[in-house]
C-alpha positions in Angstrom: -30.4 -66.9 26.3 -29.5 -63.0 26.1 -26.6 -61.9 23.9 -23.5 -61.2 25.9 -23.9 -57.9 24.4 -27.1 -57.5 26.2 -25.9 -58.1 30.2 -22.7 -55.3 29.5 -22.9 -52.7 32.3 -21.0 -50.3 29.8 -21.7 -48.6 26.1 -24.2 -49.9 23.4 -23.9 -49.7 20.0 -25.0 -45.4 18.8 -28.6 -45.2 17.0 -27.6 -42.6 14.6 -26.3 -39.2 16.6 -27.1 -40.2 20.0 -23.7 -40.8 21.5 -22.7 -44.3 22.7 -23.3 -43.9 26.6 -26.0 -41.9 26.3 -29.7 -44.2 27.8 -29.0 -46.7 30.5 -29.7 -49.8 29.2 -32.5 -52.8 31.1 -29.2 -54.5 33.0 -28.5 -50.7 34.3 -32.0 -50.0 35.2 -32.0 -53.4 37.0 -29.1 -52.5 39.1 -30.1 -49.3 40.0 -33.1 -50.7 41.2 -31.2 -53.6 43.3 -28.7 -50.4 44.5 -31.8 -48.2 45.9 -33.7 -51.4 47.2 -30.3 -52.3 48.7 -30.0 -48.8 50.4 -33.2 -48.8 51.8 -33.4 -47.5 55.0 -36.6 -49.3 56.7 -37.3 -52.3 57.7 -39.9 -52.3 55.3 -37.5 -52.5 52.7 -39.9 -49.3 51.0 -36.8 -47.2 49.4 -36.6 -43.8 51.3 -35.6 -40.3 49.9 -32.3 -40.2 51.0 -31.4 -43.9 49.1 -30.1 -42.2 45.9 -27.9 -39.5 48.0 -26.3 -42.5 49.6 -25.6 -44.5 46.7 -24.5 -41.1 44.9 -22.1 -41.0 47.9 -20.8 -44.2 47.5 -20.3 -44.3 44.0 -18.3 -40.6 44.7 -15.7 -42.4 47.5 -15.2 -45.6 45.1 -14.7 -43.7 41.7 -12.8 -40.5 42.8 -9.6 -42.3 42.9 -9.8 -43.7 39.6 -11.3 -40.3 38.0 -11.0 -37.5 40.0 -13.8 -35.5 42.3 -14.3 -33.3 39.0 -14.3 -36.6 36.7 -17.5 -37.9 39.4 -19.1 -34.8 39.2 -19.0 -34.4 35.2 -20.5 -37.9 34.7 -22.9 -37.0 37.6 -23.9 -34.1 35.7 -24.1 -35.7 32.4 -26.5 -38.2 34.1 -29.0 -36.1 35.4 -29.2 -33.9 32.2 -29.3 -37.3 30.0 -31.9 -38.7 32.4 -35.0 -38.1 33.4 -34.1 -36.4 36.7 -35.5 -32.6 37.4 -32.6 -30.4 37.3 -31.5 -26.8 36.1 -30.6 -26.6 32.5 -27.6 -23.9 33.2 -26.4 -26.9 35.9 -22.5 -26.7 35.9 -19.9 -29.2 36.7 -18.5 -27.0 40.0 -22.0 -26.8 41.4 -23.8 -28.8 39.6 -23.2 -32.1 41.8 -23.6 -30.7 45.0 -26.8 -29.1 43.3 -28.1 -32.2 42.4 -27.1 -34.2 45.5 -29.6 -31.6 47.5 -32.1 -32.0 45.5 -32.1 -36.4 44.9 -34.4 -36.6 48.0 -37.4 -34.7 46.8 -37.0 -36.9 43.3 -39.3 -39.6 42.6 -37.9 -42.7 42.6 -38.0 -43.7 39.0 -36.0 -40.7 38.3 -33.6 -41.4 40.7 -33.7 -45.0 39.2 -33.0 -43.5 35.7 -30.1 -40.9 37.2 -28.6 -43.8 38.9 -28.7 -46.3 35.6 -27.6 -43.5 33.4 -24.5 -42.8 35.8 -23.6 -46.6 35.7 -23.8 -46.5 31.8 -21.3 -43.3 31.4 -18.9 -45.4 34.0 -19.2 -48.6 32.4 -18.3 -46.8 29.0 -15.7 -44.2 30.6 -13.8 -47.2 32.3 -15.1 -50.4 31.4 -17.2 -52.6 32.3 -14.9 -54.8 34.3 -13.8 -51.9 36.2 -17.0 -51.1 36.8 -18.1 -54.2 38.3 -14.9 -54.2 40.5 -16.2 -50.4 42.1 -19.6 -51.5 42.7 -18.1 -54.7 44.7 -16.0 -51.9 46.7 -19.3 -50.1 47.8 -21.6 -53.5 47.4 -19.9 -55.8 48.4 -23.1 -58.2 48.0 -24.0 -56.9 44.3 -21.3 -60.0 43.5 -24.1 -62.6 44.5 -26.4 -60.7 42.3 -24.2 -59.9 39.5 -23.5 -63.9 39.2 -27.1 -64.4 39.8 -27.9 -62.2 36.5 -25.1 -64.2 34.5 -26.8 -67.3 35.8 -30.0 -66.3 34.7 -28.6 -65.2 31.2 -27.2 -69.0 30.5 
């Protein structure tokens, strides 16, 4: 059985100056990864380039009314420079996301796995985890069968 702590979408507990939301966390990285397989654009189910701009997208329409556009584009931001994704060290909140948006299809896919995950972790820990869950429902509205599945799994 895994910890309750373990399954959290949100923070983890700091290892000495890293701050709390800093690394995604193996139930992030296993989201992310059902999020890009989910927005897969071939029949093939193969993710395609343009899977992390979607979800990027979707996150953006579900979590500006609860943060703002500039609150989306911080944590965006955040994420890439936290994560393993390629990006401009001088990359600035006013155009930084749209920056990075361009450039998600030419990203490999782990580090668009890793930008996705480490996104999910700053919202779990900005808003919750609860909260979190509800906005992924909004834009997934099947994550909820997977989501239960995982807690399933976990018992």
């Amino acid at each position: 059985m895994t910890p309750p702590s373990d399954r959290r979408i949100g923070s983890e507990a700091p290892s000495s100056s890293v701050a709390i939301a800093d690394r995604a966390r193996p139930a992030q990285l296993d989201l992310a990864k059902w999020l890009l397989a989910h927005e897969a654009s071939s029949d093939s189910g193969e993710v395609d380039a343009d899977a992390a701009v979607r979800i990027f997208d979707k996150l953006c329409l579900q979590m500006a009314p609860l943060v703002g556009d500039a609150g989306v584009r911080s944590m965006f931001v955040r994420s890439a420079k936290l994560s393993s994704v390629d990006c401009p060290s001088d990359l600035s909140v006013l155009d930084g996301a749209a920056k990075l948006r361009e450039t998600l299809p030419s990203q490999s896919i782990e580090a668009s796995t890793d930008l996705i995950a480490t996104f999910l972790a700053l919202i779990g820990s900005f808003i919750g985890e609860r909260l979190t869950i509800q906005v992924l429902r909004g834009a997934w509205p099947a994550i909820a069968a997977r989501l239960n599945q995982g807690d399933k799994q976990d018992e």
